[in-house]
SENUKOL-980623 format. One record per residue (C-alpha): residue number from 1; residue in one letter; x, y, z. Coordinates in steps of 0.1 Angstrom, whole numbers. Example, Ala and Ser with C-alpha at 12.3 -4.5 7.8 and 13.67 -1.06 7.14 Angstrom:
- 1  a  123  -45  78
- 2  s  137  -11  71
//
This chain:
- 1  x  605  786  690
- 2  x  581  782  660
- 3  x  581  771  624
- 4  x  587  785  593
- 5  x  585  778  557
- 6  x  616  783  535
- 7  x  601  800  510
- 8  x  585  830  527
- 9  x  595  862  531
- 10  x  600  876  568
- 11  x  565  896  567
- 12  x  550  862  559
- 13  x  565  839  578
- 14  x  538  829  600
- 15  x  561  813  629
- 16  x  573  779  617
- 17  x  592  785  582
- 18  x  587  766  553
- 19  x  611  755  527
- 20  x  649  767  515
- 21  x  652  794  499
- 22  x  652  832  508
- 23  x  648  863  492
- 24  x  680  853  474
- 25  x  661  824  452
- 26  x  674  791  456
- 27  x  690  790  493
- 28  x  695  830  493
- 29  x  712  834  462
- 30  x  726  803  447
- 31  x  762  798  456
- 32  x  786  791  431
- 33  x  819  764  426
- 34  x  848  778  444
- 35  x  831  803  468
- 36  x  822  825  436
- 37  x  783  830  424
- 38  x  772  813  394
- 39  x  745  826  371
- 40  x  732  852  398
- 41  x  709  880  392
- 42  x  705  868  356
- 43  x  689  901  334
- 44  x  670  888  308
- 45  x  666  918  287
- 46  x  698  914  285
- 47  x  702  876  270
- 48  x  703  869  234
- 49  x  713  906  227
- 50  x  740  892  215
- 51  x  757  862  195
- 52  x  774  845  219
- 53  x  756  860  250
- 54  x  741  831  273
- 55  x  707  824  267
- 56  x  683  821  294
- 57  x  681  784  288
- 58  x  717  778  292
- 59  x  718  806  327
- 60  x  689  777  337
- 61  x  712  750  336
- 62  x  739  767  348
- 63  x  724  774  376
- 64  x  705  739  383
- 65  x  739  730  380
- 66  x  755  753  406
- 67  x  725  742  430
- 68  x  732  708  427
- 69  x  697  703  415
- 70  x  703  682  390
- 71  x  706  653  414
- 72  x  668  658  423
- 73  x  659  669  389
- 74  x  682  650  362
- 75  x  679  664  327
- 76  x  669  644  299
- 77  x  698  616  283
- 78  x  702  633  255
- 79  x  710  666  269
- 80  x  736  653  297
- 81  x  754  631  268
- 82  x  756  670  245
- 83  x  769  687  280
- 84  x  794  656  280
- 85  x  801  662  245
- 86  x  808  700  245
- 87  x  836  691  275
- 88  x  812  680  304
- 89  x  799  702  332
- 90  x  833  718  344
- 91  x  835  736  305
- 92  x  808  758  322
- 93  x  787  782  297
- 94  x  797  765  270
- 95  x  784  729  277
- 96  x  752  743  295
- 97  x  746  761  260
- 98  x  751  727  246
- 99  x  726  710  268
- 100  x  700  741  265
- 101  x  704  738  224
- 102  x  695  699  226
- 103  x  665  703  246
- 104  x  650  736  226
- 105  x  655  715  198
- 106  x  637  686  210
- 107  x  609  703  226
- 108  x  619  694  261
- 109  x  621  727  281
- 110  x  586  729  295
- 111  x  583  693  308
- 112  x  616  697  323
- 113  x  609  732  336
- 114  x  576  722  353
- 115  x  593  693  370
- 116  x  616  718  386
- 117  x  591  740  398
- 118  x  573  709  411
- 119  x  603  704  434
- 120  x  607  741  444
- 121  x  573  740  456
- 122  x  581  707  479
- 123  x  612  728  488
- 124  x  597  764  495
- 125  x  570  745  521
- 126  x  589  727  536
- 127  x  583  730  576
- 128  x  615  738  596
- 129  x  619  745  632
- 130  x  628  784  639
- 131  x  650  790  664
- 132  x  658  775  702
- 133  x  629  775  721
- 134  x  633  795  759
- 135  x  618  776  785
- 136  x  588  795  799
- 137  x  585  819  772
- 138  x  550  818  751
- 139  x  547  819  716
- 140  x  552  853  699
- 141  x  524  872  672
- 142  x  545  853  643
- 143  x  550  822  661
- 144  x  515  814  670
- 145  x  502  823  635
- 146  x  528  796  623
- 147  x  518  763  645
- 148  x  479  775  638
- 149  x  486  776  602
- 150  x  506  747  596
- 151  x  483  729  615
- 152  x  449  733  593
- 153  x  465  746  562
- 154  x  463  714  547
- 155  x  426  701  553
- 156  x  440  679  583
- 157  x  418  696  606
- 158  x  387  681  587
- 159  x  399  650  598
- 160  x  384  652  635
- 161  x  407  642  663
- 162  x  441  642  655
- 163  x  448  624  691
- 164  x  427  595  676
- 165  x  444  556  674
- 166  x  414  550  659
- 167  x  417  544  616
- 168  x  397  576  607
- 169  x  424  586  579
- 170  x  423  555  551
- 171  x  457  554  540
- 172  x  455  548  503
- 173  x  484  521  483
- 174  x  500  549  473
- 175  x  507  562  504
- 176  x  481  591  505
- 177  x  458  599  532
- 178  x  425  609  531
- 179  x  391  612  555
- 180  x  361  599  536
- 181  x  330  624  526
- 182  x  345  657  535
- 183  x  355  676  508
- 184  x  386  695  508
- 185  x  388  736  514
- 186  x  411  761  531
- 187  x  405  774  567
- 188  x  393  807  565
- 189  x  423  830  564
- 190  x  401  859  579
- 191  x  388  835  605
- 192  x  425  827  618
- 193  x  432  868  620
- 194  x  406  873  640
- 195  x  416  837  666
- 196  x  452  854  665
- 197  x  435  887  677
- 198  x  418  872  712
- 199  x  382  879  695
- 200  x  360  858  721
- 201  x  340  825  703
- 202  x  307  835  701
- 203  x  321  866  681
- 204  x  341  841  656
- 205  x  311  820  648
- 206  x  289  849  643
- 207  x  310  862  616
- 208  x  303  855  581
- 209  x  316  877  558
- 210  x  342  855  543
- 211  x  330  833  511
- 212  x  352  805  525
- 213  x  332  802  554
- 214  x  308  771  551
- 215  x  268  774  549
- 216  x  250  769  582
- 217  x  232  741  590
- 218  x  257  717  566
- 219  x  279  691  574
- 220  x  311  711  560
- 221  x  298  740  591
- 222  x  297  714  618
- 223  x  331  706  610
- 224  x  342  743  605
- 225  x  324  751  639
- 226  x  345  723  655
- 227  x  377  738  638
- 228  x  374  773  651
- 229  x  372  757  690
- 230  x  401  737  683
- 231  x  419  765  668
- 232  x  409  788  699
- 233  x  416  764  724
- 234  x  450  756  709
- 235  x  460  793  711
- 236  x  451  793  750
- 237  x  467  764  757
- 238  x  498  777  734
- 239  x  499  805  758
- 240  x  503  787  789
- 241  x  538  775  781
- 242  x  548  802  809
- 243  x  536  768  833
- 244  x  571  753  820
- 245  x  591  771  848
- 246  x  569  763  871
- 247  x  566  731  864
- 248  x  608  729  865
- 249  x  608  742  898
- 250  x  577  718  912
- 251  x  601  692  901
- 252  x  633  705  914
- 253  x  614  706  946
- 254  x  600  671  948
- 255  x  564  680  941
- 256  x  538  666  920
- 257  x  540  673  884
- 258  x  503  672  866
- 259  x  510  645  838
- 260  x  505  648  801
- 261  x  510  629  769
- 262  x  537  638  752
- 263  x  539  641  713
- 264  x  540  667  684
- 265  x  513  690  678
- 266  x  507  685  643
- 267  x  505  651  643
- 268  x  488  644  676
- 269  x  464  673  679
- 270  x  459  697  708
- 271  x  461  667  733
- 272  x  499  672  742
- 273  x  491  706  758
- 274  x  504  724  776
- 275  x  534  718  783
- 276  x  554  722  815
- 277  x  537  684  824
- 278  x  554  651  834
- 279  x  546  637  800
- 280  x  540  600  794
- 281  x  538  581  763
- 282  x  511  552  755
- 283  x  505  512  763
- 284  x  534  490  750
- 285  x  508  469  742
- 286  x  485  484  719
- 287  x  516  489  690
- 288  x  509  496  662
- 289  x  476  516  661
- 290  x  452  511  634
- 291  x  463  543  615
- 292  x  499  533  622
- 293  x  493  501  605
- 294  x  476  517  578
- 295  x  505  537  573
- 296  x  532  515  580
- 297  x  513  490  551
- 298  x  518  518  527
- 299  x  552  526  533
- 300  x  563  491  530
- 301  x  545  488  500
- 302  x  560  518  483
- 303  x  598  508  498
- 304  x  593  477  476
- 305  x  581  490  447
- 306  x  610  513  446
- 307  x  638  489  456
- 308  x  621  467  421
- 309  x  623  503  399
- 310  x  661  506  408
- 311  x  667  467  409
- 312  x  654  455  372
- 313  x  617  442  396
- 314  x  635  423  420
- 315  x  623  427  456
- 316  x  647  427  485
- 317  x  655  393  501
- 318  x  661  413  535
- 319  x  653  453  546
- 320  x  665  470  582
- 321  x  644  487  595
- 322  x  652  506  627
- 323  x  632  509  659
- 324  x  636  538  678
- 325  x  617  543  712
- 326  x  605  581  708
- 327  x  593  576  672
- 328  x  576  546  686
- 329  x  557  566  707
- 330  x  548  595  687
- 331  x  537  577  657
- 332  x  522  551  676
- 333  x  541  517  659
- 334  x  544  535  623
- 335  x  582  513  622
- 336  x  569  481  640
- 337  x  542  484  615
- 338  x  563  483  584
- 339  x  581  454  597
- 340  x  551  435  598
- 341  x  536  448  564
- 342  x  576  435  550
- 343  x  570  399  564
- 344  x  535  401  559
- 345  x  514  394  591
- 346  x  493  420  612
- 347  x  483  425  645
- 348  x  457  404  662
- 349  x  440  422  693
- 350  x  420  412  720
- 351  x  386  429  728
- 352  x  397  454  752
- 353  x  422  464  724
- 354  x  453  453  733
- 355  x  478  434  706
- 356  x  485  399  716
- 357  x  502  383  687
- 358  x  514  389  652
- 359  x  496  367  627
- 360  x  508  356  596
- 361  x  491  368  562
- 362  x  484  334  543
- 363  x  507  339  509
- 364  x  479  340  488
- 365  x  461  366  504
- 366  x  496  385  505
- 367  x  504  376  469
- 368  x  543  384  466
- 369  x  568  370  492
- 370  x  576  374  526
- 371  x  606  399  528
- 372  x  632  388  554
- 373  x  639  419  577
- 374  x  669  431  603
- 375  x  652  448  632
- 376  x  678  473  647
- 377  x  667  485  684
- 378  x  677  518  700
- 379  x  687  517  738
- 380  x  652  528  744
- 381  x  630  509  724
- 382  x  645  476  739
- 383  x  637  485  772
- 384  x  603  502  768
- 385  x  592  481  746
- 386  x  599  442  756
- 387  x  565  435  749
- 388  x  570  442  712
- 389  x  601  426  711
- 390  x  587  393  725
- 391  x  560  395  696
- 392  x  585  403  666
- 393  x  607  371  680
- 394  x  576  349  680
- 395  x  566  362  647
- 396  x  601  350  631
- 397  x  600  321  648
- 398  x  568  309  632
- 399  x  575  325  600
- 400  x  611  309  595
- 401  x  592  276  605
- 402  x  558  275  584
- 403  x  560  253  556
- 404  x  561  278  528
- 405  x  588  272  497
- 406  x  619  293  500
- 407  x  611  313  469
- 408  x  578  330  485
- 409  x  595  334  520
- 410  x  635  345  525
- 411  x  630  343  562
- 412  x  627  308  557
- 413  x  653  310  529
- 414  x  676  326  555
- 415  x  668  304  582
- 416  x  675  273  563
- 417  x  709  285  551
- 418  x  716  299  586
- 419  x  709  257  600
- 420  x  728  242  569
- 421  x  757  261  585
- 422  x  756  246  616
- 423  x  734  278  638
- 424  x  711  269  665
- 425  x  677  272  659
- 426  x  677  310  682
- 427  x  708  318  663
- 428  x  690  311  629
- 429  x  662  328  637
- 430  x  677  357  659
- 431  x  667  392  636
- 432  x  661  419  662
- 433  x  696  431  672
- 434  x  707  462  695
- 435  x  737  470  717
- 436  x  746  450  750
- 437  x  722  451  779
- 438  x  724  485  799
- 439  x  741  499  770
- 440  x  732  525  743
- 441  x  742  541  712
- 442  x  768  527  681
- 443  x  798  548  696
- 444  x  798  557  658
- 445  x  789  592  664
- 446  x  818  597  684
- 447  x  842  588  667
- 448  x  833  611  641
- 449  x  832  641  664
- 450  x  866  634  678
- 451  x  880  623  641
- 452  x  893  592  655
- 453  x  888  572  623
- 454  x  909  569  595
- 455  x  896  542  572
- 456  x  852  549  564
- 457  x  853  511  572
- 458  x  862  518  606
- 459  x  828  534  614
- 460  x  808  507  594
- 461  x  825  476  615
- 462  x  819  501  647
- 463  x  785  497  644
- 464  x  778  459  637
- 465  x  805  454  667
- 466  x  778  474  688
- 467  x  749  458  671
- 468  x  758  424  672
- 469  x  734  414  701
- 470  x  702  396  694
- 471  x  668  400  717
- 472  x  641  376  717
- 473  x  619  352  742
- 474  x  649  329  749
- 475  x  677  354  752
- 476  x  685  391  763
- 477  x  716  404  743
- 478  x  731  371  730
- 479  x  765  378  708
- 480  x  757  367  673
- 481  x  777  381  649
- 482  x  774  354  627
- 483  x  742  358  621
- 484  x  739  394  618
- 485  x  767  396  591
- 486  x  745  370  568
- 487  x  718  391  571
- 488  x  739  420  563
- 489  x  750  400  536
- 490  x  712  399  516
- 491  x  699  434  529
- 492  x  700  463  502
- 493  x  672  482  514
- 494  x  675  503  546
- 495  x  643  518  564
- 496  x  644  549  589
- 497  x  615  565  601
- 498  x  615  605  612
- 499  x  590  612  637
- 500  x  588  649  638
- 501  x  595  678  618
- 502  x  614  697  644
- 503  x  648  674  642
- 504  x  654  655  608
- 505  x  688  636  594
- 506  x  713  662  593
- 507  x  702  677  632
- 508  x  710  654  652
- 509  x  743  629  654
- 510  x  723  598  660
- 511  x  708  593  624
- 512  x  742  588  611
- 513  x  754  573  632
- 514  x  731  545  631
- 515  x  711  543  598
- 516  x  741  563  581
- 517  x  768  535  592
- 518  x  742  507  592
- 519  x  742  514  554
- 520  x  781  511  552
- 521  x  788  484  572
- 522  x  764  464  546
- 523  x  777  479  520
- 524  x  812  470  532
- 525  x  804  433  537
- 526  x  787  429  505
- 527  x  820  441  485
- 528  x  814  478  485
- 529  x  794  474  453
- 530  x  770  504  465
- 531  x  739  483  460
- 532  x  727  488  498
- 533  x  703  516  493
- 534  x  681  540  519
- 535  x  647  551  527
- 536  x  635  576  548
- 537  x  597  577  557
- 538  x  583  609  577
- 539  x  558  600  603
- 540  x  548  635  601
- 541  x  536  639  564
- 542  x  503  637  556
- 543  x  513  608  530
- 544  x  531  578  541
- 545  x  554  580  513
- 546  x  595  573  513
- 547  x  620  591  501
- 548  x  654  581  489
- 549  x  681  591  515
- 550  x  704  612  493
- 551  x  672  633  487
- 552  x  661  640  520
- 553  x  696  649  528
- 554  x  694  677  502
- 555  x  656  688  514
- 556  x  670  689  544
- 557  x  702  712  535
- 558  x  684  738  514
- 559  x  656  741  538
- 560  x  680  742  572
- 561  x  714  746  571
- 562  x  720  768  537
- 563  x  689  789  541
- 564  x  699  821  554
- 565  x  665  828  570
- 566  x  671  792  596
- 567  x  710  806  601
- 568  x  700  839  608
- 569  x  673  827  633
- 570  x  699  805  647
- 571  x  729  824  656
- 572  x  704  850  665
- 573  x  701  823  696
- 574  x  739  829  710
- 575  x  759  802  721
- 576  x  735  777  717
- 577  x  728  785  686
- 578  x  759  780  670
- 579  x  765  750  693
- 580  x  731  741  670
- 581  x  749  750  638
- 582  x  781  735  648
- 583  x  767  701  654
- 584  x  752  700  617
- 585  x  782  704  605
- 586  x  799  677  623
- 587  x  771  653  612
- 588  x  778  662  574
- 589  x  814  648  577
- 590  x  790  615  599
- 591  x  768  619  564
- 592  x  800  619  540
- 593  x  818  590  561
- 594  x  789  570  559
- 595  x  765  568  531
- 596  x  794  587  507
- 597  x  772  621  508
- 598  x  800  640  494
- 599  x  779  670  467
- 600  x  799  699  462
- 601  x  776  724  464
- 602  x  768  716  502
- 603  x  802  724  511
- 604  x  807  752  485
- 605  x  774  766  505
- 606  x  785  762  538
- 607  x  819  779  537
- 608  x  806  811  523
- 609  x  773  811  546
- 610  x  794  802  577
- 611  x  835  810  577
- 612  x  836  836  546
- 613  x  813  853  554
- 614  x  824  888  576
- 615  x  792  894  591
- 616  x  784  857  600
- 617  x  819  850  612
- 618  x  818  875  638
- 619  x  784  866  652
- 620  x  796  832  653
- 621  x  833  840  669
- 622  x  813  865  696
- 623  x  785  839  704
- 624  x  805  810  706
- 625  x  841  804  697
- 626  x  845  773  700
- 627  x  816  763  681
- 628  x  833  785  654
- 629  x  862  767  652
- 630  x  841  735  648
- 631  x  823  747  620
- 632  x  859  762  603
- 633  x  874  729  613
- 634  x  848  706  595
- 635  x  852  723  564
- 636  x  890  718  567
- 637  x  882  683  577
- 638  x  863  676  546
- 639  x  891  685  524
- 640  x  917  667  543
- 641  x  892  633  537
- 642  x  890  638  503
- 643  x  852  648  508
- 644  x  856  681  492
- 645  x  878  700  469
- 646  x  874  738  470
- 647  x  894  765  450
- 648  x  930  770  461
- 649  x  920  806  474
- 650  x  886  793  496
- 651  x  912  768  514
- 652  x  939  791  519
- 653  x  907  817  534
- 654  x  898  787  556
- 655  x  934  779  572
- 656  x  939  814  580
- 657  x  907  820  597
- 658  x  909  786  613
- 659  x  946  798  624
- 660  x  936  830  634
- 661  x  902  813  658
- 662  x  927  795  676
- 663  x  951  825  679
- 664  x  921  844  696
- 665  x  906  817  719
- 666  x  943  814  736
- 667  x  946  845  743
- 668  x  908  849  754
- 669  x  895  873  729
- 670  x  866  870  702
- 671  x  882  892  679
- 672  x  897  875  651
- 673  x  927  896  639
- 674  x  930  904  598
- 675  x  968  907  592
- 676  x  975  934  562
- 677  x  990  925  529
- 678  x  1024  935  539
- 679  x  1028  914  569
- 680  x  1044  881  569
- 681  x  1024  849  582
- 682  x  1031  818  589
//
């Protein structure tokens, strides 16, 4: 329906929400252990009045604490080994005191404090999707401020043409992007009010009372001048979504459909509308595009250098990275890409531009050495992408083959070891593996949603039993098990690539499922020492850096599921809304199961935003109750798997409700009945 940021209030929210947190502060109000509220509404005047009182330094950490921030911004040694000291964090006041004393004392408060607010900046505009959208209904006031906003409120519209393959946008080693000669500078809030308000072209360029607004007859105007028409055009073409019914019906019909590329907005430019089209993607045989390797170089780059910062400088012998179709397409190749950049070799193309081979970067041009890598296929990549496929197998081939020593080149390393056991040359060589021909998805997903697991194992060795068949030249879906527990057996870097800001980790089943029990079935077959670590990278940042995992999970949860302003928006959508809801609850016990995700504070969160609260409950129970009972159920789940360990009185809360959801669906009513004190229950 649009975007918003997190951090905004509702009269700014411009559409598409940024960030986490509400008018409450961090999340709405940050939500204590045990369903209670921890250092809340904190009155200064009132601290340090008197001996004894909490200080504002110690309310601080209690409340980083009670946020679970900590994890994204640790405090310094010294301070956590005082907290452990004074009785560790469950002593409450007293040890946060403790930890507050330390780091007055050693002059530590402002670094730390400016590294927090560093993080609730990333966290208060952060882009989130608001809402369901309704088929056929055009973007509101709010709305259409949003997708204009967040699409030239960072300078990308000085870029030129988003839709472009071509490498306009130098990626930098450090995973920053940037166009070259064209300096940096907001687009002109006054110009936007009057786009929003239907003003006619001419009218907008004649305007210049706005200091922001470039002189005429520079380069920086030209550029402007191209930005208000894309702007304006972008609203008109925003407003035709009213076509996507009758589009539905063309095609319901057996009529022809006008086509369209399909693709996100932000990150492909004004090229994807309207919708309401028969939408295509691009040639299989032009992956990656020049910015996509660009990108994809700097990702790889920057997933090394942190696997050697958490690994004593060791690089990986072997990284998965997983190729999915649709973020295929919309990045154009930014995960084939970072395969190639990990083995070190780059697309060679013909004239007319289309990628014939994958060429090997001589190791002393590449100067570290070739990373062996698992290339995990989605249903749909495998089949829309054979072309690809064929390239990557080629690629190993040659580069298990060249004569390189094994020290520079674990491919060859691998392959070697992989022969010495008695493996076929395909077997040795085999490293793109998906599920059997005709068939898609790691069945790990659900399991989960039926809770048909008992061991976390289980879902780890459901996945590699659904992986386990290699694609190449000489073989479509060849059983080799073998071969993809040994490369299991080096890999301790995992790579997963988001392609749009609308559906991230904890949306949709599927990244658990596959990236999420990817991680434990390596981590299971290497001894469970936890060494198998995760990256994400988000094709839809302007910077092509990754993040840990752990730490997008917790972006994610803040900004979405524990900020009241994306639940109100959701539930506000009825029975698909908390079918939305629902489902991200499911995938937290996927997230726990599989990668150990197990904070407290998520849980803690969820219960009192979704079950204990009245108001929410009963919007929930009328709009959907079965989704209800999901969400109630998951909690209860959680605690039953040893996920999560909430105060006697939230678990008691949470059996009676979930008691008294299934007492009302059975007899057909959404009203959830609250027995008095002096009846007897059961």
């Amino acid at each position: 329906e649009g975007l918003k940021g997190a951090g905004e209030s509702e009269e700014a929210a411009n559409g598409f929400s940024t960030g986490g947190g509400g008018s409450g502060g961090l999340g709405g109000g940050v939500g204590g252990v045990g369903g209670g509220k921890v250092a809340q509404a904190v009155d200064s005047s009132k601290l340090d009045a008197l001996e004894g009182a909490p200080t504002t330094e110690g309310a601080l950490l209690q409340t980083v604490f009670a946020a679970g921030l900590d994890k994204d911004c640790p405090l310094p040694e010294g301070a956590m080994a005082a907290i452990e000291a004074a009785g560790g964090v469950g002593e409450g006041e007293k040890a946060m005191e403790a930890g507050a004393a330390y780091m007055a004392k050693e002059d530590l408060l402002a670094g730390y404090c400016e590294n927090l607010k560093v993080y609730l900046a990333e966290l208060e505009m952060r882009l989130f999707s608001s809402g369901l959208h309704v088929l056929g209904r055009a973007p509101s006031d709010e709305s259409m401020r949003a997708y204009l906003t967040a699409y030239f409120e960072d300078g990308s519209w000085q870029q030129g043409d988003k839709s472009s393959t071509d490498a306009t946008i130098e990626v930098q080693g450090d995973g920053a992007s940037e166009k070259v000669d064209v300096a940096e500078m907001p687009f002109p809030e006054s110009v936007l009010a009057m786009i929003l308000q239907a003003t006619p072209e001419p009218d907008v360029l004649m305007f210049k009372d706005d200091p922001a607004i470039p002189v005429q007859g520079t380069k920086e105007y030209s550029v402007y001048q191209k930005a208000v028409r894309e702007a304006i055009n972008i609203r008109s073409l925003l407003l035709r979504n009213t076509e996507e019914l009758d589009g539905v019906v063309r095609a319901l019909n057996g009529e022809f459909v006008p086509p369209a590329p399909g693709g996100d907005l932000l990150r492909d430019g004004s090229g994807v509308l309207p919708t309401g089209r028969n939408i295509h993607a691009l040639d299989p045989y032009r992956l990656p595009s020049k910015v996509a390797m660009s990108r994809g170089r700097a990702a790889a780059g920057l997933t090394l250098e942190m696997h050697k910062k958490d690994n004593e400088g060791e690089l990986p012998e072997t990284v998965a990275v997983n190729l999915w179709g649709l973020e295929a397409i919309k990045t154009r190749g930014e995960s084939v890409a970072i395969v190639l950049a990990l083995i070190g070799a780059e697309p060679v193309m013909e004239a007319t531009g289309r990628v014939v081979r994958y060429e090997l970067i001589p190791l002393e041009e590449l100067g570290r050495p070739r990373v062996d890598v698992l290339a995990s296929l989605s249903g749909i990549f495998r089949d829309s992408f054979a072309n690809v496929v064929e390239l990557l197998d080629d690629l190993f081939v040659r580069a298990a083959q060249v004569d390189e020593p094994i020290e520079m080149n674990y491919i060859r390393k691998h392959f070697l070891e992989l022969q010495a056991e008695g493996e076929s040359v395909e077997a040795s060589t085999a490293r793109i593996f998906s599920n059997p021909p005709g068939e898609f998805g790691s069945m790990v997903n659900e399991r989960v949603s039926d809770g048909s697991w008992e061991d976390e194992g289980e879902l780890g060795e459901t996945w590699a039993s659904r992986n386990s068949f290699s694609f190449g030249r000489e073989g479509k879906g060849v059983p080799r098990r073998k071969t993809l527990d040994a490369l299991m057996k080096t890999t301790t870097q995992v790579v997963q690539c988001i392609d749009s800001v609308e559906y991230g980790l904890t949306d949709i089943q599927e990244y658990y499922a596959n990236t999420g029990a990817m991680v434990r079935a390596m981590d299971d077959i290497q001894g469970g020492a936890g060494k198998v670590q995760a990256t994400v990278v988000e094709g839809f940042a302007r910077e092509a850096r990754p993040k840990k995992l752990n730490d997008v999970l917790r972006l994610e949860y803040r900004s979405k599921l524990l900020n009241p302003k994306w639940a109100d928006e959701m539930v506000s959508q009825g029975s698909g809304g908390a079918f939305e809801v629902s489902q991200r609850m499911t995938a937290m016990i996927g997230w726990g199961a599989t990668t150990k995700f197990k904070e407290k504070w998520v849980f803690d969160q969820s219960a009192e935003t979704y079950a204990l609260d009245p108001v929410m409950a009963k919007r929930l129970m009328d709009a959907n109750p079965e989704a209800f009972k999901n969400i109630v159920g998951r909690l209860l789940e959680a605690t039953n798997r040893g996920m999560w360990e909430p105060s006697p009185d939230v678990l008691a809360q949470l059996q009676d409700l979930y008691s008294d959801i299934d007492d009302a669906i059975e007899v057909g009513t959404s009203t959830i009945r609250r027995p008095t004190k002096d009846e007897d229950r059961k």
